[in-house]
N, C-alpha and C positions, 0 to 999 in steps of 0.2 A: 348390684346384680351378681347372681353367682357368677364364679372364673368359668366354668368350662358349660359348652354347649352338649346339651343333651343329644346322644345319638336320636336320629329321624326315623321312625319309622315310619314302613308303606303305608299304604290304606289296608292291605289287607293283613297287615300286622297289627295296625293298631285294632282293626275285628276280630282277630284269635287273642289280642289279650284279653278281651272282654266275653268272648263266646266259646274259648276254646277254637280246636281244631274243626269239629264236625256242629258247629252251631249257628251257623250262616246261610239262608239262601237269596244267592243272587237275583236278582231281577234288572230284565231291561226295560228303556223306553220305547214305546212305537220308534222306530228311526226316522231320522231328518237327512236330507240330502242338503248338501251345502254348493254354493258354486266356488269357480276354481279356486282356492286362497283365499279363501271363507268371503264375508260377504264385502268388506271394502278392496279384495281382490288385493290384499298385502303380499306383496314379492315374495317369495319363498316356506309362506305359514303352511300349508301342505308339506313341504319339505319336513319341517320343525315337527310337526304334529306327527309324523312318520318316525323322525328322530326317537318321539318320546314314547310311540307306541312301541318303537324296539327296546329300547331301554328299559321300561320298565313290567312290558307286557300288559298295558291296558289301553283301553280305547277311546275313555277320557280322565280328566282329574277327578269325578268322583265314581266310585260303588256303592250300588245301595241295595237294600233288601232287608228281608227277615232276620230273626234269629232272635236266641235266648240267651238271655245273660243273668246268671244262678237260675233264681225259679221263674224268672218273669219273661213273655214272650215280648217283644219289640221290633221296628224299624230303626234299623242299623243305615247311617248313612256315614263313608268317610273318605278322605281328601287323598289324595294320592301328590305328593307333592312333587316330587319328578316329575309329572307331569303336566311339564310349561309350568314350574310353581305353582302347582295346583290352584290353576287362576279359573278364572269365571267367562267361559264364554257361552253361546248359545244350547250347545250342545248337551253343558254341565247342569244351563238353568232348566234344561228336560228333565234332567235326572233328580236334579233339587227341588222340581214340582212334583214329579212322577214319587220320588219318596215321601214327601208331604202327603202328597194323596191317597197313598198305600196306608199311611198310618190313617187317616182319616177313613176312608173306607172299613180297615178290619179295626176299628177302634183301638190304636195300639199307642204308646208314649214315641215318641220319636226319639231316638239319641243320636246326636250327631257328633261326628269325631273331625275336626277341625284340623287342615294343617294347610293356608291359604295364603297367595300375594296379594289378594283383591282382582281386579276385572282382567280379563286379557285385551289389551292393546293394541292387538292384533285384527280384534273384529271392533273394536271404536264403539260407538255409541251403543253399538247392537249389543254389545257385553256388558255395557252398565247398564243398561234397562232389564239387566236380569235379577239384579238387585230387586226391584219391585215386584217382578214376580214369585221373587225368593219370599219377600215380606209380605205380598198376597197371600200366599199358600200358608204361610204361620200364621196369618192375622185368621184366616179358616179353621184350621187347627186347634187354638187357642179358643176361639168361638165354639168348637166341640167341646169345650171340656177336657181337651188331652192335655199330656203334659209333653214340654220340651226340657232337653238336657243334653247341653252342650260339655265336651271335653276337648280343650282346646289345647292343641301340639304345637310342639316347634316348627315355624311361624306362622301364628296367625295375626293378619293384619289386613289393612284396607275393608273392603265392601264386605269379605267373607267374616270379618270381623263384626262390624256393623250391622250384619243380619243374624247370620246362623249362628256368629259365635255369641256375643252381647244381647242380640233379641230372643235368647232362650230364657225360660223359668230359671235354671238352674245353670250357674256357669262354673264349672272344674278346671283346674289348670295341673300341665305336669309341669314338676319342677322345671326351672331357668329356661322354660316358653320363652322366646318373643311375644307380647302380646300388645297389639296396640293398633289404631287405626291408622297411623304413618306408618310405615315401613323404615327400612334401614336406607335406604338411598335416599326417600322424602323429606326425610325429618331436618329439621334445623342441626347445622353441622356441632352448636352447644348445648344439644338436648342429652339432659341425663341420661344415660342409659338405662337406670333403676324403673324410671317413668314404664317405662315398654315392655316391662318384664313380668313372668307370672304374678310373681312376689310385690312387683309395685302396684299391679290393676289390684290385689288381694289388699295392700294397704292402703289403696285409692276406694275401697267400696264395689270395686267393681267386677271382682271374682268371690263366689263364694267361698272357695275351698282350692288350694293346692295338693293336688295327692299324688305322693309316690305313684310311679308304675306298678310296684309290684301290691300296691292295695288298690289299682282301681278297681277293679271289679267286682269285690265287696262292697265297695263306696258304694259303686253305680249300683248295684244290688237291693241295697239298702232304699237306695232312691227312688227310684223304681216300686219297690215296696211302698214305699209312704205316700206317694205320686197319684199312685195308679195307674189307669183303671185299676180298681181290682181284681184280679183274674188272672190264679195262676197258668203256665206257659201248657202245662195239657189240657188247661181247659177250653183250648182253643175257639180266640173270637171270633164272634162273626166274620164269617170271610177266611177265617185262616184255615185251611187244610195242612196237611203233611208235606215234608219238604220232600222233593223231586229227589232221590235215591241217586240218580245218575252225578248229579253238581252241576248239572247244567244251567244256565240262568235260564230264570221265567221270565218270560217276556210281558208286561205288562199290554192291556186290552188300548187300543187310541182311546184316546179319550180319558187316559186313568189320571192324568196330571189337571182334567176341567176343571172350573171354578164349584161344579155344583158336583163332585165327585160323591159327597154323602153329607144328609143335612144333619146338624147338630141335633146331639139329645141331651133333653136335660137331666139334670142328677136329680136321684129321690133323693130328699134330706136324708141326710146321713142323724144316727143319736147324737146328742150332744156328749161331748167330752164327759168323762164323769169327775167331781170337785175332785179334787188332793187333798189327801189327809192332812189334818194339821200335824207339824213338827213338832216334840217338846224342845222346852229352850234349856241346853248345856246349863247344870247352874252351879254356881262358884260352892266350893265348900261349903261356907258358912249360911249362903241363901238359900234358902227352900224355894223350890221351881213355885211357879207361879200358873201356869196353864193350865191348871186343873178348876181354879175361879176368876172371873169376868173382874174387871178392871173396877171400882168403886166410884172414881172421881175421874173427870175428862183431865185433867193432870197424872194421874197414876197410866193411863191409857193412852198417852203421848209419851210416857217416861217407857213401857212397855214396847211400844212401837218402834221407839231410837237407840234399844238396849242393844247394845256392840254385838251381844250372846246369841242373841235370836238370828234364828235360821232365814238365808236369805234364800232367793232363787234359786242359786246353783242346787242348794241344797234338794229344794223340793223337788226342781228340774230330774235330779238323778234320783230320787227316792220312786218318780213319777213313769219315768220313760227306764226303756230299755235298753235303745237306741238312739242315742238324737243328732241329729243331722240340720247342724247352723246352718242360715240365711245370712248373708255377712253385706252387711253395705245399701246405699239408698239410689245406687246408680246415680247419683249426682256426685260423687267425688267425696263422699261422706263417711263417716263411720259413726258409733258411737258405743263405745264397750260397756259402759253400764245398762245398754235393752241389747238381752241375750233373744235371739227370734230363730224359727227356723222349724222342722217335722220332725217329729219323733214318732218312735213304735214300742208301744206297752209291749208287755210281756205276753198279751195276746195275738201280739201281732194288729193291733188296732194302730191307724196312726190318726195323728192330732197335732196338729200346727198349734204351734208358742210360740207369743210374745210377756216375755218378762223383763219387768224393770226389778234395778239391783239394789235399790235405795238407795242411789246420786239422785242429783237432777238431769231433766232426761232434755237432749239436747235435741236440736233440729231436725238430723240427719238419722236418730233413733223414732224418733215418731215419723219419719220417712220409712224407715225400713220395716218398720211394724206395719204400715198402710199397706205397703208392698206384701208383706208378707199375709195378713189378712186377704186382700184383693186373691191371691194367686189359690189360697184354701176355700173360698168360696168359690172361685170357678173350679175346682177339681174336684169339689164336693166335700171337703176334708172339714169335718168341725174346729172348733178355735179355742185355745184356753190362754187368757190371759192370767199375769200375776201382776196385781198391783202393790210398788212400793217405792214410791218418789214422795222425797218433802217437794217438788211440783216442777215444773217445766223451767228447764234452765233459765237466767231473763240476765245474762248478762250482756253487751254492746255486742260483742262476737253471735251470740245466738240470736240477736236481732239482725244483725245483718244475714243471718242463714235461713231467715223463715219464718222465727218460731212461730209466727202467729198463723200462715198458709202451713207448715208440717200438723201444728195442733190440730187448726179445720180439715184436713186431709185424713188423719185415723180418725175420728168420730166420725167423717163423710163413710171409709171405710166398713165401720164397725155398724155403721145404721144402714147402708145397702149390702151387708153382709146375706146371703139367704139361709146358710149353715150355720147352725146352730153355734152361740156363742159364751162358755161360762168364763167366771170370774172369779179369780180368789185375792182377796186383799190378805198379803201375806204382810205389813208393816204401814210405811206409812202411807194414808192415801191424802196427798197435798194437792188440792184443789184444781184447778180444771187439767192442770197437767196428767193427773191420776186420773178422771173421769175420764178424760181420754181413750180411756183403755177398758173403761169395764164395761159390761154388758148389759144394760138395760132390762131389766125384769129376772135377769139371770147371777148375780151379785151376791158372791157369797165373803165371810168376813172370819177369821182369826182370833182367838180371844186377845191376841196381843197385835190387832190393830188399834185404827183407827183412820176415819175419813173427815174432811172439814171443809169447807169452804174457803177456810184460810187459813193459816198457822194462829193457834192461839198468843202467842208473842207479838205475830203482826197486828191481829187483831186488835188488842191490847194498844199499841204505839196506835194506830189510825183510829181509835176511841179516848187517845190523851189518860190513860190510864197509867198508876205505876206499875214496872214489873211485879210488884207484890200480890196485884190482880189477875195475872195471867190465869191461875187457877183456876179463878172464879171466873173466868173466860172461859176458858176451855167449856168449864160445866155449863156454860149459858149457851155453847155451839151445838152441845148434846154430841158430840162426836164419838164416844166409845160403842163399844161393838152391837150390844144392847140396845143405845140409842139408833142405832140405824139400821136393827131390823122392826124396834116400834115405828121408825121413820116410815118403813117402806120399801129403801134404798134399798137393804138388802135380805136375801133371803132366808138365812141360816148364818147361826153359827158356829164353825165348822173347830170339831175337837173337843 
């Protein structure tokens, strides 16, 4: 865990690093009347609450409302940590529905800036039952078609962790966060400290991205762009007018935080992604590149496909996008470095969600994170381009105890009730259902230096008692070069 703890900022600090000075407008909720010492009548909680509104000048732990962050308009909602730890009481779940509903109402992405203890203690049960309405209000959201995106501060933990910060699309950390759903007084007195930490939940799977302060705003920017809605900040959405001149907070209508505040609309299909140009492959002095003619023998087009030279994902990744903005992790405690996933933005400012394998075998926690990733781009409307290129789905004792066989049926579950459009580029090799996995059904484009199979022509070969002398004439009997699998059908073109 890094040595030194990140200075804290307010809630309305952490809003002017993302909006600037003048890019904020507040909003209240209807007001609640509380009886004396809130509602278990706790000794002194009137006191404390007095305490924290002098101290910090707010009137509970969170602010929320509008504003712009670069070109995109949004609901701004963030923690005030001062006050009372910026815990979660009745008060707070007004203003964490009342923002929910604002964004759902003017169709706007939510971002919520996170710096939390979990519930207050203070109002008992009535404080954690706001957790659920916390998760209401995003399960609404979500069912819109909007997008969440959480930026979580030093500390976020407990219940605020568990909903706002974890249950968003997209979760950011600043560096050496606390980040965890124990807290520092809860946890086991020999828990790692690294566990809790931005940097641990990031190599646990379960932050996408740690970013400096002085880049978030570009990050969230970027995000926000890829995200959507689409609709830049003057072109104000439904519902959004001009921000009140004075600064005064808007006070929100009763009834803005209701369940049925604005019903979901659904997306027109977005175009589909458009293919990626095929790469030439580097070639050594002495060899003449090869990508200019189709592979002869299904042996020549598995030697093609394995060749060290050939351009893998990253490659095409950066040839492709302008911008790309990783997806990290399967929220299960997972990683997998060889399927690179995540949104990018062409040069036209188009975005399009990627999943690419690197040419490993693609382990549990990667076709977890590609499901994920798929899933999140059909609800937002975002087309999909996969890259296929695994010799097949990892099958070692470890990857069995991790799924493999529930993560496999999970992205095809994905990729077949996708609504957005879905293309496919076999960039190498395509190794049997672990690669199907991933590509796109009627949409399947191919490389002149692939190839797909049903099985590795080696394996093939051993489970037909053949010598490896045969493997050749294996291959050729699978019909697997690029040629063969657009007479197949499989695929549609081939591309280069």
């Amino acid at each position: 865990m890094p040595d030194e703890t990140p200075a804290r900022m307010t809630a309305r600090e952490a809003v002017t690093l993302l909006t600037g000075p003048a890019g904020f407008a507040e909003h209240l909720p209807p007001p609640r009347e509380l009886p004396a010492d809130g509602p278990l009548g706790w000794a002194g909680y009137d006191a404390a609450r007095e305490r924290a509104r002098t101290r910090t000048g707010e009137e509970e732990s969170v602010v929320y409302g509008t504003g712009v962050v670069g070109d995109r308009a949004c609901v701004l909602l963030s923690f005030e940590f001062g006050f009372l730890g910026g815990s979660l009481g009745q008060r707070t779940g007004d203003r964490l529905e009342a923002a929910y509903a604002l964004a759902l109402t003017r169709r706007l992405p939510l971002l919520a800036l996170v710096a939390t203890g979990g519930s207050r203690m203070q109002e008992g049960m009535v404080a954690l039952t706001q957790l659920q309405r916390v998760a209401a209000a995003a399960t609404r959201l979500r069912a819109a078609g909007l997008p969440q995106i959480a930026v979580v501060r030093d500390p976020t933990t407990g219940g605020g962790w568990a909903t706002v910060g974890a249950g968003a699309d997209v979760v950011l950390a600043l560096p050496g966060a606390q980040v965890g759903f124990a807290g520092s007084r809860v946890r086991p007195a020999d828990a790692d400290p690294y566990a809790y930490s931005a940097e641990g939940q990031f190599a646990a799977g379960q932050v996408d991205a740690v970013v400096p302060a002085d880049e978030l705003a570009a990050t969230v920017t970027h995000w926000l762009r890829a995200l959507g809605p689409h609709v830049a900040a003057g072109a104000q959405p439904s519902g959004t007018g001009p921000h009140d001149p004075s600064g005064a907070p808007e006070a929100d209508a009763p009834g803005a935080g209701a369940p049925d505040a604005a019903p979901p609309r659904p997306h027109d299909p977005p175009p589909a992604a458009p293919v990626p140009r095929a790469l030439p492959v580097p070639s050594a002095p002495a060899v003449p590149s090869a990508t200019a003619r189709l592979p002869e023998t299904g042996r020549e087009a598995v030697a093609r496909a394995r060749d060290a030279r050939r351009p893998r994902a990253e490659a095409y990744l950066a040839d492709y996008f302008a911008v790309r903005l990783p997806l990290h992790g399967d929220r299960c405690g997972g990683t997998d470095p060889g399927l690179l996933c995540g949104f990018g933005l062409r040069a036209d400012g188009g975005a399009v969600a990627y999943v690419a394998q690197c040419g490993t075998a693609t382990r549990p926690a990667g076709y977890r994170t590609a499901a994920r990733t798929i899933r999140l781009a059909d609800r937002l409307g975002v087309p999909v381009l996969t890259l296929v290129d695994t010799p097949g789905a990892a099958n070692d004792a470890e990857a069995e105890r991790a799924g493999a066989g529930a993560a496999i049926a999970e992205t095809f579950a994905a990729i077949a009730a996708a609504r957005v459009p879905v293309t496919t580029l076999v960039i190498g090799e395509g190794g049997s259902g672990g690669a199907l996995a991933l590509a796109a059904p009627g949409n399947t484009h191919v490389t002149a230096d692939s190839y797909f199979s049903v099985i590795a022509p080696e394996l093939a070969a051993a489970i037909l008692k053949r010598p490896p002398s045969e493997t050749g004439a294996t291959a050729d009997q699978l019909r697997l070069r690029p040629q063969d699998l657009v007479d197949l059908g499989f695929a549609r073109s081939i591309v280069g």
